[in-house]
MARKOL-273291 format. One line per field, with one value per residue: x, y, z of N, C-alpha, C, O, CB in turn; residue in three letters. Coordinates in nm, 3 decimals, always signed. Glycine has a CB too. Layout:
<rolos>
neast: c(X / ...)
nnorth: c(Y / ...)
nup: c(Z / ...)
caeast: c(X / ...)
canorth: c(Y / ...)
caup: c(Z / ...)
ceast: c(X / ...)
cnorth: c(Y / ...)
cup: c(Z / ...)
oeast: c(X / ...)
onorth: c(Y / ...)
oup: c(Z / ...)
cbeast: c(X / ...)
cbnorth: c(Y / ...)
cbup: c(Z / ...)
code: c(ALA / ...)
</rolos>
This chain:
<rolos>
neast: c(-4.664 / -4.482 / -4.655 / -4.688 / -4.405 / -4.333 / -4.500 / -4.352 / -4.121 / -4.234 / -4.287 / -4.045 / -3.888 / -4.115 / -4.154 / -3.919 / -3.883 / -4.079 / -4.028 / -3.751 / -3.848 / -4.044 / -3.847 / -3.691 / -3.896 / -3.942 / -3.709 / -3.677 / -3.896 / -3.830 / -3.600 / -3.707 / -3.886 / -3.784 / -3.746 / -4.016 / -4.103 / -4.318 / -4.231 / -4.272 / -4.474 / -4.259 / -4.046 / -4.254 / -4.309 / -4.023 / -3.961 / -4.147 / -4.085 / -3.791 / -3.902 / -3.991 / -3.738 / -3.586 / -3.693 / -3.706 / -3.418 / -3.357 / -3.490 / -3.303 / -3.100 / -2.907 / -2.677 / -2.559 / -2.750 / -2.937 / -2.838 / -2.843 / -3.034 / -3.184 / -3.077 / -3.180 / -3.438 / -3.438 / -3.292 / -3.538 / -3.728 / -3.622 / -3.638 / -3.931 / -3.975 / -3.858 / -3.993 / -4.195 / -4.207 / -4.082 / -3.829 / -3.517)
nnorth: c(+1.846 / +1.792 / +1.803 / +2.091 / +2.177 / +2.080 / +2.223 / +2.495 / +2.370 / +2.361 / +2.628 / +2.781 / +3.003 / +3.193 / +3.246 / +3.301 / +3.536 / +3.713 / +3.731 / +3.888 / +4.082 / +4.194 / +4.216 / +4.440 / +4.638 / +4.659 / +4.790 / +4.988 / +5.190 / +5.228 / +5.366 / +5.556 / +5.706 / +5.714 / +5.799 / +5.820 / +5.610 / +5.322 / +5.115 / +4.858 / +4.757 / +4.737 / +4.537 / +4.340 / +4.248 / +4.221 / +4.044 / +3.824 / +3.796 / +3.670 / +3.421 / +3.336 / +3.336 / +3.154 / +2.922 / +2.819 / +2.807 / +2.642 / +2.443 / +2.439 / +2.317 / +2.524 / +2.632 / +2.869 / +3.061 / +3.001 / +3.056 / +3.321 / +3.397 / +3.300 / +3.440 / +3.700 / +3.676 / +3.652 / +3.903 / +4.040 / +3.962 / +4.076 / +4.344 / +4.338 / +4.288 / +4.576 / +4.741 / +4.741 / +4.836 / +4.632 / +4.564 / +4.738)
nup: c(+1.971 / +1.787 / +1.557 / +1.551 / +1.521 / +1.261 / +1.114 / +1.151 / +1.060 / +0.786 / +0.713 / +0.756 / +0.627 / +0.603 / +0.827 / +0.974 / +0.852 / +0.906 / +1.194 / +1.176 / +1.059 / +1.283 / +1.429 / +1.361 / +1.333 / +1.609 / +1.710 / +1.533 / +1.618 / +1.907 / +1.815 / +1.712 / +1.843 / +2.098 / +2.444 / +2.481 / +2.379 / +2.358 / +2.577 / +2.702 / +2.517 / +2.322 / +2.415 / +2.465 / +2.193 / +2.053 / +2.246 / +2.153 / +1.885 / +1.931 / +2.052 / +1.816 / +1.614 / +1.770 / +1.799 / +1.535 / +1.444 / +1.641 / +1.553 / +1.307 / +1.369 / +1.423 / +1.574 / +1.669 / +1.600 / +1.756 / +2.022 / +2.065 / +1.955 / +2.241 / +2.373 / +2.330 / +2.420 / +2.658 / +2.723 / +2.674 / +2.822 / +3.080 / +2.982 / +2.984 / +3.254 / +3.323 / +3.229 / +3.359 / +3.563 / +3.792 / +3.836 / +3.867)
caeast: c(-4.545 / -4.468 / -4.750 / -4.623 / -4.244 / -4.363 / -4.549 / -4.266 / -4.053 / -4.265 / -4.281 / -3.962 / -3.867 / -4.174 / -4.144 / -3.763 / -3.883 / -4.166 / -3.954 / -3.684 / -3.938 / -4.077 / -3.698 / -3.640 / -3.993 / -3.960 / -3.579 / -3.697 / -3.960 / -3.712 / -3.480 / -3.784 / -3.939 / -3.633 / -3.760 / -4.136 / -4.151 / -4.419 / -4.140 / -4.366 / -4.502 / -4.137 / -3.986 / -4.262 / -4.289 / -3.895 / -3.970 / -4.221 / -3.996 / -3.729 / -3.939 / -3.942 / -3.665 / -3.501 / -3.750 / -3.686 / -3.295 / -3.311 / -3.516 / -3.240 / -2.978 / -2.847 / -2.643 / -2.529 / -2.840 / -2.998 / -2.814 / -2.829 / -3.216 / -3.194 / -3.036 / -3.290 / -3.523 / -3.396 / -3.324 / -3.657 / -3.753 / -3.578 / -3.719 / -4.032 / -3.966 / -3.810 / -4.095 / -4.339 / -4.117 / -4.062 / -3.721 / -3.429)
canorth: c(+1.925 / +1.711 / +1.885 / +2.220 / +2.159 / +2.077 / +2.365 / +2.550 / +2.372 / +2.408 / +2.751 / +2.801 / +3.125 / +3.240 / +3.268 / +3.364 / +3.686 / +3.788 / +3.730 / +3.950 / +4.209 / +4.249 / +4.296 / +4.598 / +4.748 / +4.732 / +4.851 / +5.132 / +5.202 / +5.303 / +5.480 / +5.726 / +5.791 / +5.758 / +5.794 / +5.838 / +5.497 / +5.225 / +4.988 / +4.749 / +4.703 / +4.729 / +4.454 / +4.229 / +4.244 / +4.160 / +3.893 / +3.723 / +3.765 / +3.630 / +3.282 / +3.257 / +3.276 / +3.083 / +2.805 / +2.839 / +2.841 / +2.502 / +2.309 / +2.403 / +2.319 / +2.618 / +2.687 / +3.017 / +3.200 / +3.022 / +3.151 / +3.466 / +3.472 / +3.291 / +3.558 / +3.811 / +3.617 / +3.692 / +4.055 / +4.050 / +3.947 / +4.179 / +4.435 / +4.385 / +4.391 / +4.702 / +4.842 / +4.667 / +4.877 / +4.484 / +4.571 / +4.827)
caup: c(+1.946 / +1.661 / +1.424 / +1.546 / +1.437 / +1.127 / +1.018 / +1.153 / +0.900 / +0.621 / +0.665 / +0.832 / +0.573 / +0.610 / +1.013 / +0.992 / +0.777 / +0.993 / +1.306 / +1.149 / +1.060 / +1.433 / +1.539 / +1.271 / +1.360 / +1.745 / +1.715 / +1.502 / +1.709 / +1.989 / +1.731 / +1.626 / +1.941 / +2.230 / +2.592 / +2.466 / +2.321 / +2.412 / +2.619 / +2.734 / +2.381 / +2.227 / +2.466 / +2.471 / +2.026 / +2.079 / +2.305 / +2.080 / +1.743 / +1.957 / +2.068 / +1.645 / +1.584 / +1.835 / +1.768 / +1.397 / +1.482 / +1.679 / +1.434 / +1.200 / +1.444 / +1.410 / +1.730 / +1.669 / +1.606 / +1.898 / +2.154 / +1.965 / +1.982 / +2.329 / +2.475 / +2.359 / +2.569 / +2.838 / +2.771 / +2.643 / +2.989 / +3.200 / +2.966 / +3.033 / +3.365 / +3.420 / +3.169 / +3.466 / +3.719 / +3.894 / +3.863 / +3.838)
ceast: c(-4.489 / -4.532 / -4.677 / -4.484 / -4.285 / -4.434 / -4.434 / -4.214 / -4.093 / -4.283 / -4.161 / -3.938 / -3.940 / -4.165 / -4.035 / -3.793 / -4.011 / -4.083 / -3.876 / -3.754 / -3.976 / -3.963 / -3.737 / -3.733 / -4.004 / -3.841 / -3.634 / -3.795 / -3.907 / -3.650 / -3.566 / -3.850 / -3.860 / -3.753 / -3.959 / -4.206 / -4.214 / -4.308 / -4.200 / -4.381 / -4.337 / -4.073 / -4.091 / -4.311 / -4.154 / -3.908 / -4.032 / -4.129 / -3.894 / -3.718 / -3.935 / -3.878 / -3.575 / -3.581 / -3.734 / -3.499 / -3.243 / -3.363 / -3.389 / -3.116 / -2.891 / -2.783 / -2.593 / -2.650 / -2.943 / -2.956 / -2.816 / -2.998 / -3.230 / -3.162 / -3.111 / -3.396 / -3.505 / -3.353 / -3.461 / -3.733 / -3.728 / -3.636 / -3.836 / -4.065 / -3.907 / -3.908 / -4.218 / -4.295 / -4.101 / -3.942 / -3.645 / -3.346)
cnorth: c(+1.894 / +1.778 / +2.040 / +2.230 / +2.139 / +2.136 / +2.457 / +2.501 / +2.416 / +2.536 / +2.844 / +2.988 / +3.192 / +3.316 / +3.380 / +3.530 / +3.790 / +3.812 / +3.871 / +4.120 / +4.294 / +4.291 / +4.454 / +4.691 / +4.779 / +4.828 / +4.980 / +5.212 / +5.313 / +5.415 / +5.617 / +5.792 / +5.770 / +5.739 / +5.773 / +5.670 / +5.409 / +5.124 / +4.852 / +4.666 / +4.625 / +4.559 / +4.314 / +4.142 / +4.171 / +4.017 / +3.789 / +3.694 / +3.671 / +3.462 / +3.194 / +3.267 / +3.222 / +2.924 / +2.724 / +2.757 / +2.692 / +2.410 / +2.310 / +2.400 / +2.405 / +2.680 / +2.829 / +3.120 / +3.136 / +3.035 / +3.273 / +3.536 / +3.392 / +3.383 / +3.668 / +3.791 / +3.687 / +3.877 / +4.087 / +4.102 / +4.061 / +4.279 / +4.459 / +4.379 / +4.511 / +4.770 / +4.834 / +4.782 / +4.807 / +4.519 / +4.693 / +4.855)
cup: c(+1.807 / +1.507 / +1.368 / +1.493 / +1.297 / +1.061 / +1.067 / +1.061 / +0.799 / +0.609 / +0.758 / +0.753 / +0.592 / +0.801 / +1.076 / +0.951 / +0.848 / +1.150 / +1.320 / +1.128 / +1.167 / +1.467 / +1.496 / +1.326 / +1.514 / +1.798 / +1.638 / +1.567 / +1.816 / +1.925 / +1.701 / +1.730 / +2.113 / +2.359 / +2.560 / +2.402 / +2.422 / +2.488 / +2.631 / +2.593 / +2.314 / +2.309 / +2.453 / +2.304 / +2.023 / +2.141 / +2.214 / +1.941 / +1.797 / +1.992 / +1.893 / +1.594 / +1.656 / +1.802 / +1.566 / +1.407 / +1.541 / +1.587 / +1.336 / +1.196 / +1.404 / +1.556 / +1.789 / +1.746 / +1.725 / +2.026 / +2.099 / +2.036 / +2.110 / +2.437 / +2.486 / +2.387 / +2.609 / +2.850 / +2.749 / +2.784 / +3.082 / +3.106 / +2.991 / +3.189 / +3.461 / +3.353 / +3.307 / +3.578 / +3.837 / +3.918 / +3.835 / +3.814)
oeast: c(-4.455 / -4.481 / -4.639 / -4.468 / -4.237 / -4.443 / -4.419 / -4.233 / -4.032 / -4.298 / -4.185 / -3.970 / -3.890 / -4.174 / -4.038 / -3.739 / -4.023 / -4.090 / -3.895 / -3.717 / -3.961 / -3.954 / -3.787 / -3.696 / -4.054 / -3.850 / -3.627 / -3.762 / -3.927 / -3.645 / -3.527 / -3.875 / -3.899 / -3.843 / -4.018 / -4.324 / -4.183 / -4.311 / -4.167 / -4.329 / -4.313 / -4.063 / -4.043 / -4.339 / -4.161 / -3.873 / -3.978 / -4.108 / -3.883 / -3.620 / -3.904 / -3.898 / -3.461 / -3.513 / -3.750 / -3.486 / -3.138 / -3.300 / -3.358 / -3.035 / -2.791 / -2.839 / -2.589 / -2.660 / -3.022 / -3.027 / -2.704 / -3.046 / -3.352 / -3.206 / -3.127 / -3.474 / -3.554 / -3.373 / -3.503 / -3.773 / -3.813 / -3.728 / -3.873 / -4.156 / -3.902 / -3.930 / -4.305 / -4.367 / -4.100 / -3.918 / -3.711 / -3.323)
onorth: c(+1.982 / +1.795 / +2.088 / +2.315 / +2.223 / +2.109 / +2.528 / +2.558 / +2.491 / +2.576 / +2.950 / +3.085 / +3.303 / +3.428 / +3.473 / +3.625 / +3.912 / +3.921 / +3.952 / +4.231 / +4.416 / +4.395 / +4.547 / +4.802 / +4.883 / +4.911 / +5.084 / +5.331 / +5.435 / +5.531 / +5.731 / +5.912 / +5.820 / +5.656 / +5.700 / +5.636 / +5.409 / +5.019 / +4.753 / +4.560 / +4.510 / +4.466 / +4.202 / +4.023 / +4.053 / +3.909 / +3.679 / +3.580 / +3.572 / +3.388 / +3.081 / +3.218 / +3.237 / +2.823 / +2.614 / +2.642 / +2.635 / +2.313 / +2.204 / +2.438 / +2.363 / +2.763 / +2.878 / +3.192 / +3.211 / +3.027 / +3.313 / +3.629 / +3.403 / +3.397 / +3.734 / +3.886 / +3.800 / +3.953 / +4.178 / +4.209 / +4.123 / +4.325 / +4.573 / +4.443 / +4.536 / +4.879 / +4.917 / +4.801 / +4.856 / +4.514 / +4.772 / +4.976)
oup: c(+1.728 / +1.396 / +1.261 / +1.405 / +1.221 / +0.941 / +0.967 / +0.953 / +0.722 / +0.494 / +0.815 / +0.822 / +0.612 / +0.851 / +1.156 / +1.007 / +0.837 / +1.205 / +1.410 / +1.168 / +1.172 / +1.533 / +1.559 / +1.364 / +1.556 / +1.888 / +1.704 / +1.567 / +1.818 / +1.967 / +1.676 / +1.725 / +2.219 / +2.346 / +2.640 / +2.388 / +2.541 / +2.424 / +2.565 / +2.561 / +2.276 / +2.229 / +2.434 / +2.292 / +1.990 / +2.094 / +2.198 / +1.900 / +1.725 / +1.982 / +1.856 / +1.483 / +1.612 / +1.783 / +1.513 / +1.366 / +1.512 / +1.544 / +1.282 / +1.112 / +1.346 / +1.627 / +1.902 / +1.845 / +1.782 / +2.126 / +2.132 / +2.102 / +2.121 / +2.551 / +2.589 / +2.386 / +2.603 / +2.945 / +2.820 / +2.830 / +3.146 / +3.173 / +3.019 / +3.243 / +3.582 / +3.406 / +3.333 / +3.676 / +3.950 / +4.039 / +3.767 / +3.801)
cbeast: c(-4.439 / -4.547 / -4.935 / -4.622 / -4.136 / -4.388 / -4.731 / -4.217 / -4.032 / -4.392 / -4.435 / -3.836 / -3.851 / -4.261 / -4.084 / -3.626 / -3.921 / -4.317 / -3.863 / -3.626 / -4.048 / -4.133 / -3.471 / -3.659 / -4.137 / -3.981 / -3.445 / -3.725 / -3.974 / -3.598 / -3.413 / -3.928 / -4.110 / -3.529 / -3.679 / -4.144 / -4.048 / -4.526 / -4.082 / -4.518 / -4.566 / -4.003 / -3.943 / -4.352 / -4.280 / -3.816 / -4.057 / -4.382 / -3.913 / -3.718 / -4.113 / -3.983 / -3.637 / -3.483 / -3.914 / -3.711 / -3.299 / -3.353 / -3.678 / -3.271 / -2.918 / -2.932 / -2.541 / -2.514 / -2.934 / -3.059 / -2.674 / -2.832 / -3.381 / -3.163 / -2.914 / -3.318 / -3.508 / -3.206 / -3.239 / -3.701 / -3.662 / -3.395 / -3.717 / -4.116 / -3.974 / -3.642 / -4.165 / -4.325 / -4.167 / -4.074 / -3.680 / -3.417)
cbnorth: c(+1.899 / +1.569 / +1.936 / +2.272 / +2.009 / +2.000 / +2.447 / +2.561 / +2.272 / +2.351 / +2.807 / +2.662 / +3.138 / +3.159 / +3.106 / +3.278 / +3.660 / +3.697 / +3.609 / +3.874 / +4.179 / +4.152 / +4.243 / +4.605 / +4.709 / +4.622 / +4.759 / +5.145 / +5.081 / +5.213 / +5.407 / +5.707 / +5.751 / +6.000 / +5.975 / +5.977 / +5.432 / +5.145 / +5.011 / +4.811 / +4.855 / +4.910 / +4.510 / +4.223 / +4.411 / +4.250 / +3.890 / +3.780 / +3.911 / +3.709 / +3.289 / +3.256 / +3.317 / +3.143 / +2.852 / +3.045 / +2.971 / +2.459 / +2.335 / +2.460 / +2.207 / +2.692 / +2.607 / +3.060 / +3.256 / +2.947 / +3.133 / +3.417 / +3.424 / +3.212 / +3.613 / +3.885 / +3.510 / +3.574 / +4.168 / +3.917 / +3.839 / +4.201 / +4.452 / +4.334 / +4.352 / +4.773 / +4.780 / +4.441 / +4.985 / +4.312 / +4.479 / +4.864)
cbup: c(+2.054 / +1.697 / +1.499 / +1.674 / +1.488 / +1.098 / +1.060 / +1.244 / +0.845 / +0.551 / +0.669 / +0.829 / +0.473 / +0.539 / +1.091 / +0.862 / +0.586 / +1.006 / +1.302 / +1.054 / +1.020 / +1.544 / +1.470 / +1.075 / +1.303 / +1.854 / +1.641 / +1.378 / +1.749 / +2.020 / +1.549 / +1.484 / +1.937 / +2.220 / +2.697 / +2.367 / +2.251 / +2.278 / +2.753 / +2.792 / +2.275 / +2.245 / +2.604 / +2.591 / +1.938 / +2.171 / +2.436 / +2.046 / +1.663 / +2.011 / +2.150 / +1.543 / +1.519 / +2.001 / +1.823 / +1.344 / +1.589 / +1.818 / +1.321 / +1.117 / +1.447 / +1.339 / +1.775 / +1.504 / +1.427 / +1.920 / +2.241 / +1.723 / +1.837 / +2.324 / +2.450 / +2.278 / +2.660 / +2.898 / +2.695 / +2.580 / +3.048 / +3.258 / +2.891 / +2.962 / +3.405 / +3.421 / +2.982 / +3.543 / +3.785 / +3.831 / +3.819 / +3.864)
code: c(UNK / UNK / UNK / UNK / UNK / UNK / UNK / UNK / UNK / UNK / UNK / UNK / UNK / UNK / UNK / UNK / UNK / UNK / UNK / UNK / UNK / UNK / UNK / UNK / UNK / UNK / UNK / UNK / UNK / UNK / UNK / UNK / UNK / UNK / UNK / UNK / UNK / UNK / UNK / UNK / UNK / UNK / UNK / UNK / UNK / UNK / UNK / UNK / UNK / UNK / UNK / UNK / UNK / UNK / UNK / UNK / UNK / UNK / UNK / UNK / UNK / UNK / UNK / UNK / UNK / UNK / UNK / UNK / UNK / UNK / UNK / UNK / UNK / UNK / UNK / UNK / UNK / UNK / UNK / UNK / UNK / UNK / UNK / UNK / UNK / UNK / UNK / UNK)
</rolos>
């Protein structure tokens, strides 16, 4: 875990700006194609940007933005399972 934190640091900007990227492109995503959009895809792209930057976020004890990006876990989550139709 140790190794892994530390290539996260050293390329912490690098992580933060790809992270940030996946948001914009799965949020626009939605915005351009509404009811027709890939959900599944869109929620579980969200979910993954969301594990980097919440992991990003605690290395740099940042407590804000990780409940920020902890929380879109978890909608993450329930998105992909109401995309699954597990839930309703």
């Amino acid at each position: 875990m140790t190794l892994l934190n530390s290539f996260v640091l050293n390329n912490l900007r690098t992580i933060e700006m790809i992270g940030v990227l996946m948001r914009i492109f799965s949020f626009s995503l939605v915005s351009w194609l509404g009811p027709a959009s890939p959900f599944m895809f869109v929620w579980t792209f969200n979910t993954i940007d969301a594990v980097m930057l919440s992991w990003c976020a605690l290395l740099k004890k940042d407590s804000a933005y990780t409940v920020l990006n902890l929380f879109w876990i978890l909608v993450g989550v329930i998105g992909m399972l109401r995309a699954a139709d597990l839930i309703h």
